[in-house]
FINU-581280 format. One record per residue (C-alpha): residue number from 0; residue in three letters; z, x negated, y. Coordinates in nm, 2 decimals. Layout:
REM FINU-581280
+-----+------+--------+--------+--------+
: seq : type :     pz :     px :     py :
+-----+------+--------+--------+--------+
: NUM :  ALA :      Z :      X :      Y :
...
+-----+------+--------+--------+--------+
END
This chain:
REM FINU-581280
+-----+------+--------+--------+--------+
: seq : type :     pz :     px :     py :
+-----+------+--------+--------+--------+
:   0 :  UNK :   3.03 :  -2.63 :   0.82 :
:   1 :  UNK :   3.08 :  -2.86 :   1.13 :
:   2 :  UNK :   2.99 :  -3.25 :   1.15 :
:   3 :  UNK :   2.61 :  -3.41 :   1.18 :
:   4 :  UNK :   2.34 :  -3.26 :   1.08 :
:   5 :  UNK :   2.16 :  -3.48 :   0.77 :
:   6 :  UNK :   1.90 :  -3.70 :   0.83 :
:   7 :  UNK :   1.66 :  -3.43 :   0.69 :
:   8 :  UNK :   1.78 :  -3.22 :   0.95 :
:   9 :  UNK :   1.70 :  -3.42 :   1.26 :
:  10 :  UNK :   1.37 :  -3.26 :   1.38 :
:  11 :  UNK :   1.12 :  -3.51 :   1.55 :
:  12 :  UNK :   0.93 :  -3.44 :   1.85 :
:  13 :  UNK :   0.56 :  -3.35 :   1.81 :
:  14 :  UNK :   0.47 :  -3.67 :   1.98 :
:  15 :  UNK :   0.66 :  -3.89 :   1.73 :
:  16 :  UNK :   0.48 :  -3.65 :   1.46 :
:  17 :  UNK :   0.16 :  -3.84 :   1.61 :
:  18 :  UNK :   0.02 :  -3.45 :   1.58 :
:  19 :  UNK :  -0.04 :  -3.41 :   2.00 :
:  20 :  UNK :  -0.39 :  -3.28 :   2.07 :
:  21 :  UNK :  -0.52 :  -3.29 :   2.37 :
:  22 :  UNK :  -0.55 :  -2.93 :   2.38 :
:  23 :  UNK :  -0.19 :  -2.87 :   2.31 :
:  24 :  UNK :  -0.05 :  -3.13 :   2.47 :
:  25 :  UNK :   0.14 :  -2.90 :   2.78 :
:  26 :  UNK :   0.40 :  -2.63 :   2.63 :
:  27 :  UNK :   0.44 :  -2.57 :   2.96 :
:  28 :  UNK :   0.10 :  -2.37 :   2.97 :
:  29 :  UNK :   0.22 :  -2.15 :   2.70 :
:  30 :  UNK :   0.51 :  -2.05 :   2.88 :
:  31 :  UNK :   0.35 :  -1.99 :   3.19 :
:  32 :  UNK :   0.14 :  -1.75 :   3.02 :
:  33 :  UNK :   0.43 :  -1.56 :   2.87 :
:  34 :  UNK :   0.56 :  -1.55 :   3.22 :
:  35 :  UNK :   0.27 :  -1.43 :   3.38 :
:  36 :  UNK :   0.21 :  -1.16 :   3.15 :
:  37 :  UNK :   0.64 :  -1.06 :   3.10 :
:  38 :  UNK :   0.64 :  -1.10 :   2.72 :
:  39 :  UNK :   0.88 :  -1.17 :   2.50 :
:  40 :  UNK :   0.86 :  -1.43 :   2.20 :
:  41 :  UNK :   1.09 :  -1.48 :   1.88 :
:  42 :  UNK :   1.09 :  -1.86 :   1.94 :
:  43 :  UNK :   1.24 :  -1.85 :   2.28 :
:  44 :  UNK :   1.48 :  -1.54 :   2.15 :
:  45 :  UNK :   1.62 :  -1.67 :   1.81 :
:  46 :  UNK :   1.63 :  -2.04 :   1.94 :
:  47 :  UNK :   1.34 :  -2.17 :   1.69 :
:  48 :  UNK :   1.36 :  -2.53 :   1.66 :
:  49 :  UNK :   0.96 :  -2.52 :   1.58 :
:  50 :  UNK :   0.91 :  -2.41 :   1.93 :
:  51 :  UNK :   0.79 :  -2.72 :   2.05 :
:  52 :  UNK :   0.52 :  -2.79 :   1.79 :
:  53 :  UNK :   0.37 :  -2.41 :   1.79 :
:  54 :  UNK :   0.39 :  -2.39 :   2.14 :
:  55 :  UNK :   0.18 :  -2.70 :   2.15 :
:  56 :  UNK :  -0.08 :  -2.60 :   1.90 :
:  57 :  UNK :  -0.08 :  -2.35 :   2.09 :
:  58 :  UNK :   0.07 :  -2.05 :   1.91 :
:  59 :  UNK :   0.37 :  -1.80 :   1.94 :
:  60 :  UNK :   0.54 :  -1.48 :   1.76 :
:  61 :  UNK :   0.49 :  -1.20 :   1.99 :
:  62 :  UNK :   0.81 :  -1.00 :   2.02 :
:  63 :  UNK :   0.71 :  -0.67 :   2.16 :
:  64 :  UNK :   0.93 :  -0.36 :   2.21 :
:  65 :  UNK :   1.22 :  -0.54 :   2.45 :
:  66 :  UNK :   1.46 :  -0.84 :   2.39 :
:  67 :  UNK :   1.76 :  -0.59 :   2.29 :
:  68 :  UNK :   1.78 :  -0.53 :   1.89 :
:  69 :  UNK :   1.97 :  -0.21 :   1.80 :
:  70 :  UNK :   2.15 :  -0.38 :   1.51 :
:  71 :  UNK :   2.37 :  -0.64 :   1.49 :
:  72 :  UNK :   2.26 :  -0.90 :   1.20 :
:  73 :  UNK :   2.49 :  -1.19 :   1.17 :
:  74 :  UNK :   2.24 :  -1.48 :   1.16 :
:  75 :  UNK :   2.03 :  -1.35 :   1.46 :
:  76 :  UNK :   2.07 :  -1.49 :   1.86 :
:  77 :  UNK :   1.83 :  -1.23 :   2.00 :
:  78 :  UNK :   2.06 :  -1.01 :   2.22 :
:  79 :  UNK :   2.23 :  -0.72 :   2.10 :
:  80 :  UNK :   2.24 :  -0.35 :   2.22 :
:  81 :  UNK :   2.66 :  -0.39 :   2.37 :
:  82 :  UNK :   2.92 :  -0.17 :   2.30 :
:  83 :  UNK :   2.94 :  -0.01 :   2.61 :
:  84 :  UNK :   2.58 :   0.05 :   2.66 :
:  85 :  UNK :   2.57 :   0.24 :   2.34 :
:  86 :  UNK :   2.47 :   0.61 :   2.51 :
:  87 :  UNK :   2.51 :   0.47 :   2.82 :
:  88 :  UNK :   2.22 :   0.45 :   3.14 :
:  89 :  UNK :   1.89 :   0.30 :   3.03 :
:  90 :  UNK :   1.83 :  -0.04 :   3.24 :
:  91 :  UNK :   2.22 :  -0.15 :   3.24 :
:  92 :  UNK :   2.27 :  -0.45 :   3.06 :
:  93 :  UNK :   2.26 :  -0.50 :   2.68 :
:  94 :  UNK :   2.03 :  -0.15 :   2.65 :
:  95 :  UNK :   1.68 :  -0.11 :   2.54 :
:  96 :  UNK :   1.44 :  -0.04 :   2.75 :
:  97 :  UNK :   1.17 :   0.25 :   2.69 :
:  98 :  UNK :   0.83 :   0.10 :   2.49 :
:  99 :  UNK :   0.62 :  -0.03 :   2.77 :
: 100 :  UNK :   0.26 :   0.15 :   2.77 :
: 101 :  UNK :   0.07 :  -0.17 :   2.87 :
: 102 :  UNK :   0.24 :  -0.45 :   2.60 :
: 103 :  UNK :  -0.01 :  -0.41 :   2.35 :
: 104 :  UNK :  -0.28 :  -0.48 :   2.61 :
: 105 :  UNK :  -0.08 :  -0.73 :   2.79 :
: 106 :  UNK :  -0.01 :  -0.87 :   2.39 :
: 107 :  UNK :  -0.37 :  -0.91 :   2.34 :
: 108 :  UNK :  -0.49 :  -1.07 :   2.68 :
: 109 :  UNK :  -0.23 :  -1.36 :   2.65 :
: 110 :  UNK :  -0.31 :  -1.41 :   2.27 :
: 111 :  UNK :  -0.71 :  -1.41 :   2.39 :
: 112 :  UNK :  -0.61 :  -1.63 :   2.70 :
: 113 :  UNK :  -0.40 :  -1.89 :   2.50 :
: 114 :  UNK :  -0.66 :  -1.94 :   2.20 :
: 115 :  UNK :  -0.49 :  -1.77 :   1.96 :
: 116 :  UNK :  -0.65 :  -1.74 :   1.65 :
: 117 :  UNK :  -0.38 :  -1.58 :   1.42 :
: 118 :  UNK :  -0.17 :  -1.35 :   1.66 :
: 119 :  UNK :   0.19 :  -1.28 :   1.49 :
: 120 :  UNK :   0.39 :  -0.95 :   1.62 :
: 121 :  UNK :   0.69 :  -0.88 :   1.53 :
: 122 :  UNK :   1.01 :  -0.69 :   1.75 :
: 123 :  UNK :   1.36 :  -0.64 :   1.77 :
: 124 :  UNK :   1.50 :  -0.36 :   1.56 :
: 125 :  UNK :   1.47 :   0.03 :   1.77 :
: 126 :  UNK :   1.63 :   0.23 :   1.59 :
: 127 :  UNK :   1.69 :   0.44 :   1.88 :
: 128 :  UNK :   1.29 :   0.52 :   1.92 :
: 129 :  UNK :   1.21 :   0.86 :   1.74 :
: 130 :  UNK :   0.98 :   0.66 :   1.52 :
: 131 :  UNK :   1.17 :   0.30 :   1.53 :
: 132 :  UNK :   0.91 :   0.14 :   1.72 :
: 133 :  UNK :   0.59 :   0.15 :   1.44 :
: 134 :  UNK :   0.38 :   0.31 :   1.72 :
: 135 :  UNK :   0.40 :   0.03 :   1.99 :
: 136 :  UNK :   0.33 :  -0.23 :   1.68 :
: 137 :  UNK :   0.02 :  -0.03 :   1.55 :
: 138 :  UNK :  -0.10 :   0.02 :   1.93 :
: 139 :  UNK :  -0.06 :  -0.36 :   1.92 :
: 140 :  UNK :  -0.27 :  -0.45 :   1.66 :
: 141 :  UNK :  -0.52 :  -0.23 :   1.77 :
: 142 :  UNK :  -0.56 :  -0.39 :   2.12 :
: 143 :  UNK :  -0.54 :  -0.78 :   1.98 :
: 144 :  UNK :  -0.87 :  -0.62 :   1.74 :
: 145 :  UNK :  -1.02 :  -0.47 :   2.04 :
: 146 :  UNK :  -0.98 :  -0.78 :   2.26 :
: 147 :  UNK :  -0.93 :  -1.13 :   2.06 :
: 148 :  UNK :  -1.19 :  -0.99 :   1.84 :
: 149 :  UNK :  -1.23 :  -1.34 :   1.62 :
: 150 :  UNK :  -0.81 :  -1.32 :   1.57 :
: 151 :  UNK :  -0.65 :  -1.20 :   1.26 :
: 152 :  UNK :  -0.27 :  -1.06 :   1.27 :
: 153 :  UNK :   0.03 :  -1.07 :   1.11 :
: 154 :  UNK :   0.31 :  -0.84 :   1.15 :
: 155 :  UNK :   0.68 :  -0.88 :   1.09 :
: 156 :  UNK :   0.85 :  -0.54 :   1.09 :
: 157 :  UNK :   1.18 :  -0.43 :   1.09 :
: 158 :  UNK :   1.26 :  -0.16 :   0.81 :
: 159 :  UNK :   1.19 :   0.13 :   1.02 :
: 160 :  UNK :   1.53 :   0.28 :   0.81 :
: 161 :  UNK :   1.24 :   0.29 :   0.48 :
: 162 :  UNK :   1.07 :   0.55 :   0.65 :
: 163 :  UNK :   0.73 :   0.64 :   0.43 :
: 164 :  UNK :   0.51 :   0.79 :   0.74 :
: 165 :  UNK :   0.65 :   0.50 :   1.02 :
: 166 :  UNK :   0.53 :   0.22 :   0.75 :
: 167 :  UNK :   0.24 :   0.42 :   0.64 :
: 168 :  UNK :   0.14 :   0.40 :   1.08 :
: 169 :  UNK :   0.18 :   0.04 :   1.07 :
: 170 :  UNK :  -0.06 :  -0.05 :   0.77 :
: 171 :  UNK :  -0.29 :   0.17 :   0.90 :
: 172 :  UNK :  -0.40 :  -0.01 :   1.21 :
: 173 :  UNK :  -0.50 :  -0.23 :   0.94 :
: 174 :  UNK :  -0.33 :  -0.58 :   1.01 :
: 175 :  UNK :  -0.46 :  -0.90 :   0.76 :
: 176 :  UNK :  -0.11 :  -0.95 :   0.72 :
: 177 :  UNK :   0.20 :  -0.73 :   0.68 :
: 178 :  UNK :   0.57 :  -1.00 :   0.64 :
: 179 :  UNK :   0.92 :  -0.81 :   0.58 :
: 180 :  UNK :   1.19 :  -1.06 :   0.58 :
: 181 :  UNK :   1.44 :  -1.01 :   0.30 :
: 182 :  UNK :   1.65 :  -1.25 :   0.43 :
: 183 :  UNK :   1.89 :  -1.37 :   0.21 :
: 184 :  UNK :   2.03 :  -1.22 :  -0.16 :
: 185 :  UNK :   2.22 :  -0.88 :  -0.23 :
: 186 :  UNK :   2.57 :  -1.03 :  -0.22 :
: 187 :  UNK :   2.57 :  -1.15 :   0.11 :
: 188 :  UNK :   2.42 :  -0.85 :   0.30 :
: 189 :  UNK :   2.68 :  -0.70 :   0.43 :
: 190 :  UNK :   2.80 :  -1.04 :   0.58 :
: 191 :  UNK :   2.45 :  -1.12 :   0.71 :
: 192 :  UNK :   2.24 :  -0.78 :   0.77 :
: 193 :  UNK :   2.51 :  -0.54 :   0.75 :
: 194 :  UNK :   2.26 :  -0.24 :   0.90 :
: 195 :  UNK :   2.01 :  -0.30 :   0.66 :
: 196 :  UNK :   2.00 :  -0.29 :   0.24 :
: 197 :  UNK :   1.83 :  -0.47 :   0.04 :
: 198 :  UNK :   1.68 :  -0.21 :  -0.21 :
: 199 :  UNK :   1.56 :  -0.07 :   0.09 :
: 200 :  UNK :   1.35 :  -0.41 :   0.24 :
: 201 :  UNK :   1.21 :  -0.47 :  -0.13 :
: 202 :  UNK :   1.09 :  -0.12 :  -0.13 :
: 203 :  UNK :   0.93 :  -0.12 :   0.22 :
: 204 :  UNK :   0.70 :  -0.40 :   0.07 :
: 205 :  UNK :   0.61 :  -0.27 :  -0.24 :
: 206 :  UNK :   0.52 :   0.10 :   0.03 :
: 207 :  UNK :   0.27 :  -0.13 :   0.21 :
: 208 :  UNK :   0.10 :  -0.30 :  -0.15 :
: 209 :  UNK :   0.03 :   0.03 :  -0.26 :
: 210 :  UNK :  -0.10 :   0.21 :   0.07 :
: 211 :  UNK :  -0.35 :  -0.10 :   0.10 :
: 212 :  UNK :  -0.35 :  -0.32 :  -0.21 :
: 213 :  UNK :  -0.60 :  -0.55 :   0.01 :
: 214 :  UNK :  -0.32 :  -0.63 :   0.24 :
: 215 :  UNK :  -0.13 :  -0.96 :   0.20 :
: 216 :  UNK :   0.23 :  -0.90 :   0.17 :
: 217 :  UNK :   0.46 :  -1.16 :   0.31 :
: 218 :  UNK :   0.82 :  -1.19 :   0.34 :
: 219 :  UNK :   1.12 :  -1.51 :   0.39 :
: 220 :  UNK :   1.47 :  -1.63 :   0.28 :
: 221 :  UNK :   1.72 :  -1.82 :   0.48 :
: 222 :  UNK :   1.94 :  -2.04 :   0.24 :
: 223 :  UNK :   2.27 :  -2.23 :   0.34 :
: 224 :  UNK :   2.44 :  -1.89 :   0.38 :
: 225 :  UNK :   2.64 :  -1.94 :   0.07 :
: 226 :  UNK :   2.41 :  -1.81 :  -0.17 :
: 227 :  UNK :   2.37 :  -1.94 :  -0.52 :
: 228 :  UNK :   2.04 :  -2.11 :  -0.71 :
: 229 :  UNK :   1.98 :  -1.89 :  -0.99 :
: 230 :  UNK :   2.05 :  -1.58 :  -0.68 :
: 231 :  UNK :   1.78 :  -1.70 :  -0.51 :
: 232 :  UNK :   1.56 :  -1.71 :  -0.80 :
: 233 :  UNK :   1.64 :  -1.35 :  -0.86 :
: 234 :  UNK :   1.54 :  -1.24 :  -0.48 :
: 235 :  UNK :   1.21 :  -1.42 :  -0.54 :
: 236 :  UNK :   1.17 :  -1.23 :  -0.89 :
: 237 :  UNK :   1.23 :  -0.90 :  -0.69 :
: 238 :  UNK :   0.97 :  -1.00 :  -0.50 :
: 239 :  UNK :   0.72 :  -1.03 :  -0.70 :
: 240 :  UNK :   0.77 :  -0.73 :  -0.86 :
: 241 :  UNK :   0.70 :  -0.57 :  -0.59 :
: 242 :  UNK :   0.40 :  -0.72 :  -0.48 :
: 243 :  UNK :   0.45 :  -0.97 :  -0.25 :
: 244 :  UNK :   0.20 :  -1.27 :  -0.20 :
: 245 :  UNK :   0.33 :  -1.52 :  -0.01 :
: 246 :  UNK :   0.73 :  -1.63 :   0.06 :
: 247 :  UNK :   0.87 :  -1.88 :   0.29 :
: 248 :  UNK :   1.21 :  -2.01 :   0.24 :
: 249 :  UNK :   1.38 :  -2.22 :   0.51 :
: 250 :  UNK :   1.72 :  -2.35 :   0.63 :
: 251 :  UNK :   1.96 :  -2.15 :   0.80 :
: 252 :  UNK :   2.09 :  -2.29 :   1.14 :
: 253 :  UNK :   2.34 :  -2.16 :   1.32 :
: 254 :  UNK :   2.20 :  -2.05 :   1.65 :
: 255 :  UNK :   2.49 :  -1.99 :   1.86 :
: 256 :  UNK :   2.88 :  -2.04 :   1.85 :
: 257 :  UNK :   2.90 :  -1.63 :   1.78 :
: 258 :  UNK :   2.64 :  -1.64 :   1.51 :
: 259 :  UNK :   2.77 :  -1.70 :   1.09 :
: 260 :  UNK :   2.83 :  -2.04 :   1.02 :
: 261 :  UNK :   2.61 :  -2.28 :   0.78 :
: 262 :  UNK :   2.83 :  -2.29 :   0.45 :
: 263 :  UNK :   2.56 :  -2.54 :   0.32 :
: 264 :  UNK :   2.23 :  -2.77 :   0.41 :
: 265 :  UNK :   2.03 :  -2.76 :   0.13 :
: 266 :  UNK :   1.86 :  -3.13 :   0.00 :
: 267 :  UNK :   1.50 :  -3.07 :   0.02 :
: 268 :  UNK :   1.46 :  -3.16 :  -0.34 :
: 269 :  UNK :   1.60 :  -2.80 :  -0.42 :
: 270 :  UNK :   1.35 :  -2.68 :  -0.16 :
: 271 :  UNK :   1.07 :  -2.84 :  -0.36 :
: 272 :  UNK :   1.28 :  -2.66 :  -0.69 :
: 273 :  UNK :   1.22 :  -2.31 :  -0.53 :
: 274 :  UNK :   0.86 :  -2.40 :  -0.43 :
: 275 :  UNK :   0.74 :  -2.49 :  -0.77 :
: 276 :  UNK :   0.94 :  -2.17 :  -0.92 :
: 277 :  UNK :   0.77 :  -1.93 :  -0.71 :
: 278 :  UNK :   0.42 :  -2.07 :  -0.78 :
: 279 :  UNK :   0.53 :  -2.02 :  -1.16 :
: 280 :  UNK :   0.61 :  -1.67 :  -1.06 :
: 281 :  UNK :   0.25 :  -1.58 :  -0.92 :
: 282 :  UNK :   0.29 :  -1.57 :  -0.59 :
: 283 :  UNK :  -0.03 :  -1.64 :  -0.35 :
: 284 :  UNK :   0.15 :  -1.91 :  -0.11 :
: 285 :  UNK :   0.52 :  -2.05 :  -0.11 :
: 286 :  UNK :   0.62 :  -2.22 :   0.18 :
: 287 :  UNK :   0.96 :  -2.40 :   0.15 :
: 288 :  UNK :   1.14 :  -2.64 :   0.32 :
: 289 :  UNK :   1.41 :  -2.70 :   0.59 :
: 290 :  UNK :   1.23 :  -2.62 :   0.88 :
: 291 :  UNK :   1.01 :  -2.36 :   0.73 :
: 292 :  UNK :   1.02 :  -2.03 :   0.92 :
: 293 :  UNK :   0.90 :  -1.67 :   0.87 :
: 294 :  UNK :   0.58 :  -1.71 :   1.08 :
: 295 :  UNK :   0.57 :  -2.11 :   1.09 :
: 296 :  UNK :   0.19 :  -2.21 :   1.00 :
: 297 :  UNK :   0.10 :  -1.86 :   0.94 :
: 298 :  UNK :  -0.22 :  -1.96 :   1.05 :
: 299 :  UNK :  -0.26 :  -2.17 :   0.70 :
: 300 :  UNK :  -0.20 :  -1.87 :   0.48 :
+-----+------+--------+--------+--------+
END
């Protein structure tokens, strides 16, 4: 789809939002503390266009385990392990680096430093790693507990390829908050997460509910993709079955000139349709709208 954005689209700054604190009114803090302690965040990586406001309230989406995602997900702008790299020297361009033994403590000192009260971590796919990355997020949590005592966390986890043991070592370390993206409906994976499968998402949630039933279960869906209504509905029905508590469904926007193209904007009145249907459904919290992202205003769940 090329042309203008709609008028629902057009995303005002957080001073027109008349929402600046004086405690969040310098983004620039936020990134100097990113800087100073070399970590990573989804906003900056998949091009969030609520990275002004969070980074002003202050908050951020720590994305530990390198900026180099093993799989190669059509709606994603986070760089991609390259061809050539595949088997090649570790350090050369567009390879994962090893899991850093300091980024969970480095993790938890920025999130205690910036005032973070609800720490989000989530990572790039590794499905290089012997166990896909789930010890560097559980070593996270552990730290942010040990060290921003007064914070809770949420994690957003790749699927770890549906492993029971590598899911069973995230939950473990016992975060408030465990989000799985399913990302859009059946049809279109192969087009959009052709790595992953779906089946295998929906059961990686409905793992976690039963390990620790305590344990809110999150996960999101991008629509403009080309999916249908009654589709979506069905994802969200899936969903619930398994478990999950809280969904967030937002717009998809095309990051990059290499990334899938919108097919659709959605009006927000079918938004507000997919909100009230999911509170119908049971779940805990539905969060949907244009703008809505996976970890935007996790802090209000």
């Amino acid at each position: 789809m090329t042309g203008r954005l709609p008028f629902w689209l057009i995303k005002k700054t957080y001073r027109e939002q008349g929402r600046f604190s004086k405690r969040g009114i310098d983004i620039h803090n936020v990134k100097i503390i990113l800087r100073e302690y070399g970590l990573n965040t989804v906003c900056e990586s998949a091009k969030c266009p609520n990275i002004t406001e969070c980074f002003s309230k202050p908050t951020a989406t720590f994305m530990i385990l390198g900026s180099v995602c093993t799989r190669g997900c059509g709606f994603c702008s986070v760089e991609k392990i390259t061809p050539f790299a595949k088997g090649g020297s570790v350090g050369i361009k567009g390879y994962p680096v090893p899991p850093s033994d300091d980024e969970p403590l480095r993790v938890a000192e920025a999130s205690l430093k910036m005032g973070i009260r609800h720490v989000v971590i989530t990572s790039v796919s590794r499905d290089d790693l012997p166990d896909k990355g789930a010890g560097q997020f559980a070593n996270t949590i552990n730290a942010v507990k040990i060290i921003n005592k007064k914070a809770t966390v949420e994690v957003l986890t790749p699927d770890f390829s549906g492993s029971f043991e590598l899911i069973k070592k995230v939950v473990e370390s016992m975060p408030e908050i465990y989000n799985h993206n399913i990302e859009t409906v059946p049809r279109l994976y192969k087009k959009v997460r052709p790595q992953a499968d779906y089946n295998r998402s929906l059961n990686l949630l409905r793992m976690v509910k039963e390990f620790y039933p305590d344990i809110i279960t999150k996960s999101g869906i991008m629509v403009g993709l080309g999916e249908e209504k009654d589709e979506v509905i069905g994802v969200m029905k899936d969903l619930r079955v398994m478990g999950c508590d809280v969904l967030t469904i937002g717009q998809y926007l095309m990051p990059t000139k290499k990334n899938l193209p919108v097919v659709k904007y959605i009006e927000p009145e079918i938004f507000d349709y997919y909100k009230k249907e999911g509170e119908k459904m049971g779940f805990k919290s539905v969060e949907s709208g244009p703008f809505v992202r996976s970890s935007y205003n996790a802090r209000m769940i």
